[in-house]
C-alpha positions, -999 to 999 in steps of 0.1 A, spaced: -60 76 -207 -69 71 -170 -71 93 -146 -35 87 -131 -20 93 -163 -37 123 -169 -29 139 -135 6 130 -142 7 149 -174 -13 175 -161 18 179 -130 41 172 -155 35 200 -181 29 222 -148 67 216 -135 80 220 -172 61 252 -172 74 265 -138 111 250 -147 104 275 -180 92 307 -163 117 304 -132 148 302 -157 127 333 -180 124 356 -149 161 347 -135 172 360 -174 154 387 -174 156 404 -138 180 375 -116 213 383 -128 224 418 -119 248 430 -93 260 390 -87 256 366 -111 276 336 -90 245 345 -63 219 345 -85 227 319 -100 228 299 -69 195 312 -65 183 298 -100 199 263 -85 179 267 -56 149 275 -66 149 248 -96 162 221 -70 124 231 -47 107 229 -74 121 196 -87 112 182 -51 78 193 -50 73 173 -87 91 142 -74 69 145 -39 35 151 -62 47 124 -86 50 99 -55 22 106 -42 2 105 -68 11 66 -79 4 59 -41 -30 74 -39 -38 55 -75 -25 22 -64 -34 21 -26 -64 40 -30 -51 71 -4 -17 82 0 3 76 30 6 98 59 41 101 59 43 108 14 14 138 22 42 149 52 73 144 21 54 165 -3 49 191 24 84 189 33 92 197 0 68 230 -1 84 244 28 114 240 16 103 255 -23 93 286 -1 122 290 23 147 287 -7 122 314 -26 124 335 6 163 330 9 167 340 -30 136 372 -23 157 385 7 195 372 14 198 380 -28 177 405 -36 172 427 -8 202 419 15 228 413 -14 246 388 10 283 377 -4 280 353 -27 298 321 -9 281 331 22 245 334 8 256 301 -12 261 278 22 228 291 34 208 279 3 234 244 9 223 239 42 186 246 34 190 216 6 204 195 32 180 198 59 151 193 33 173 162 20 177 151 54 139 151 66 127 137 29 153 111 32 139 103 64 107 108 58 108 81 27 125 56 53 100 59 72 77 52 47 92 25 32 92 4 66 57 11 73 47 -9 34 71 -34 42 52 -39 75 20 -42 59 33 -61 29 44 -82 56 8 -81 76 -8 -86 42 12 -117 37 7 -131 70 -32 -130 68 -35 -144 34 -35 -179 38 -69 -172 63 -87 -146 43 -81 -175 13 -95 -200 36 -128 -180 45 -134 -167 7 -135 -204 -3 -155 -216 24 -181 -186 17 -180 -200 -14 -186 -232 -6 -214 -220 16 -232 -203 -14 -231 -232 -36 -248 -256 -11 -279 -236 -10 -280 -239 -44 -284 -272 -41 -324 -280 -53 -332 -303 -29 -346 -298 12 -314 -305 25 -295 -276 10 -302 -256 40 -285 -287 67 -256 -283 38 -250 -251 39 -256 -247 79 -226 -276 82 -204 -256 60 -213 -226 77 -205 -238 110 -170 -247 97 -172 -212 85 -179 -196 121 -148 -215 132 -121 -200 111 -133 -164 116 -128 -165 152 -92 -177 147 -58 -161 145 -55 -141 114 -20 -139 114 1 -172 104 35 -176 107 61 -191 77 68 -221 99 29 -230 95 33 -232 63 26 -269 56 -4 -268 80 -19 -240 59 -10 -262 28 -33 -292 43 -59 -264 51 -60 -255 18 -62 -293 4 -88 -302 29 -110 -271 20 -107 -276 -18 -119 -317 -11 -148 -301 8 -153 -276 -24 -156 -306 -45 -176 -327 -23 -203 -301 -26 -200 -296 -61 -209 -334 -68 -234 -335 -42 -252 -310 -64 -244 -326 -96 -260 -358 -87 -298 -369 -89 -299 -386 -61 -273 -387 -37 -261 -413 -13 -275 -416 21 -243 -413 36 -240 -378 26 -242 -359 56 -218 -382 80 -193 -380 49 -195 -340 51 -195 -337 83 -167 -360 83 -146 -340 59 -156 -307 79 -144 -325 115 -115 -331 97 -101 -298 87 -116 -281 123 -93 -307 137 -69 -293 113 -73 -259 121 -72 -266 161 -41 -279 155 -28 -245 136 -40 -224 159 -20 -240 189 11 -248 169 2 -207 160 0 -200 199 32 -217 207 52 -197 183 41 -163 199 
């Protein structure tokens, strides 16, 4: 078991045990002079402490899959504390000390559910846009981070190459390489088939230098036909980065 599953069942058998005790100490002591109020106070308290697991449970599988939890889950889960405690306070004093009448003491535990609804709801909204956004971001900025991982890989397997010109190799690859980092991470969908050729010159390039290094001897046209195919794709990506610069 890993260590998300066991936190879960860890907070899991903690909210069973708290569901078990809250429901033992409201049979016990809770229903005395008005059992309608206390048990809208059982309802309350059970509904905080079903937030707080739900909030806990959330960010838990964001802080395992994300490695860190989001600002705005750590502000839902402390949302739903608050609210645990002000529905505990409301039961400790409007029911127990106060013995407020039962429909009245009942809208004031409704409209504490509803402004911790409210702010949850609007905090997981919020949330919720902000992953889109960086799905989106994420997305955007593939197709170059895919570029430059190939082209370090490319890089690596020239100076590989057992023979004094690895170094020339690897330095044209490289300068290729210098190119696409100081270009326009963000794409845009209508790009698309210029990222597509990027991608199919990059992988020709890949396999140029993988035969160059699986040959004896190699011809003595070589270099003009690497630096041939590494002119064409910085042609290429000049051409993305205006047809990028246009859009925006």
């Amino acid at each position: 078991m890993d260590k998300r599953n066991r936190y879960g069942a860890i907070l899991s058998a903690a909210y069973v045990a708290a569901v078990i005790v809250t429901v033992i100490c409201f049979a016990l002591w809770g229903f005395g002079a008005s059992p309608l109020r206390s048990a809208v106070s059982l309802l309350a308290v059970l509904a905080a402490e079903s937030a707080v697991y739900f909030s806990a449970r959330l960010w838990l599988r964001s802080a395992a899959r994300a490695g860190g939890a989001s600002p705005a889950l750590l502000t839902g889960m402390l949302i739903a504390l608050l609210y645990l405690l002000a529905a505990g306070a409301a039961a400790a004093i409007l029911d127990g000390l106060l013995e407020l009448g039962a429909f009245a003491y009942a809208a004031v535990q409704l409209v504490l559910l509803m402004v911790a609804a409210i702010l949850l709801g609007t905090t997981g909204l919020y949330s919720w846009n902000a992953s889109a956004q960086e799905g989106q971001t994420a997305d955007a900025t593939s197709s170059l981070r895919r570029q430059l991982e190939e082209l370090g890989e490319i890089r690596q397997i020239a100076r590989a190459w057992k023979r004094p010109e690895a170094a020339l190799l690897a330095g044209i690859v490289g300068d290729l390489e210098e190119q696409f980092k100081y270009s326009d991470p963000v794409s845009d969908p209508e790009l698309r088939a210029t990222e597509n050729l990027l991608d199919q010159q990059i992988s020709l390039l890949h396999d140029h230098v993988s035969l160059l290094l699986s040959l004896l001897e190699p011809s003595p046209e070589w270099e003009g036909d690497t630096r041939g195919l590494t002119d064409s794709i910085s042609a290429t990506l000049q051409r993305r980065n205006r047809e990028l610069a246009a859009l925006k």
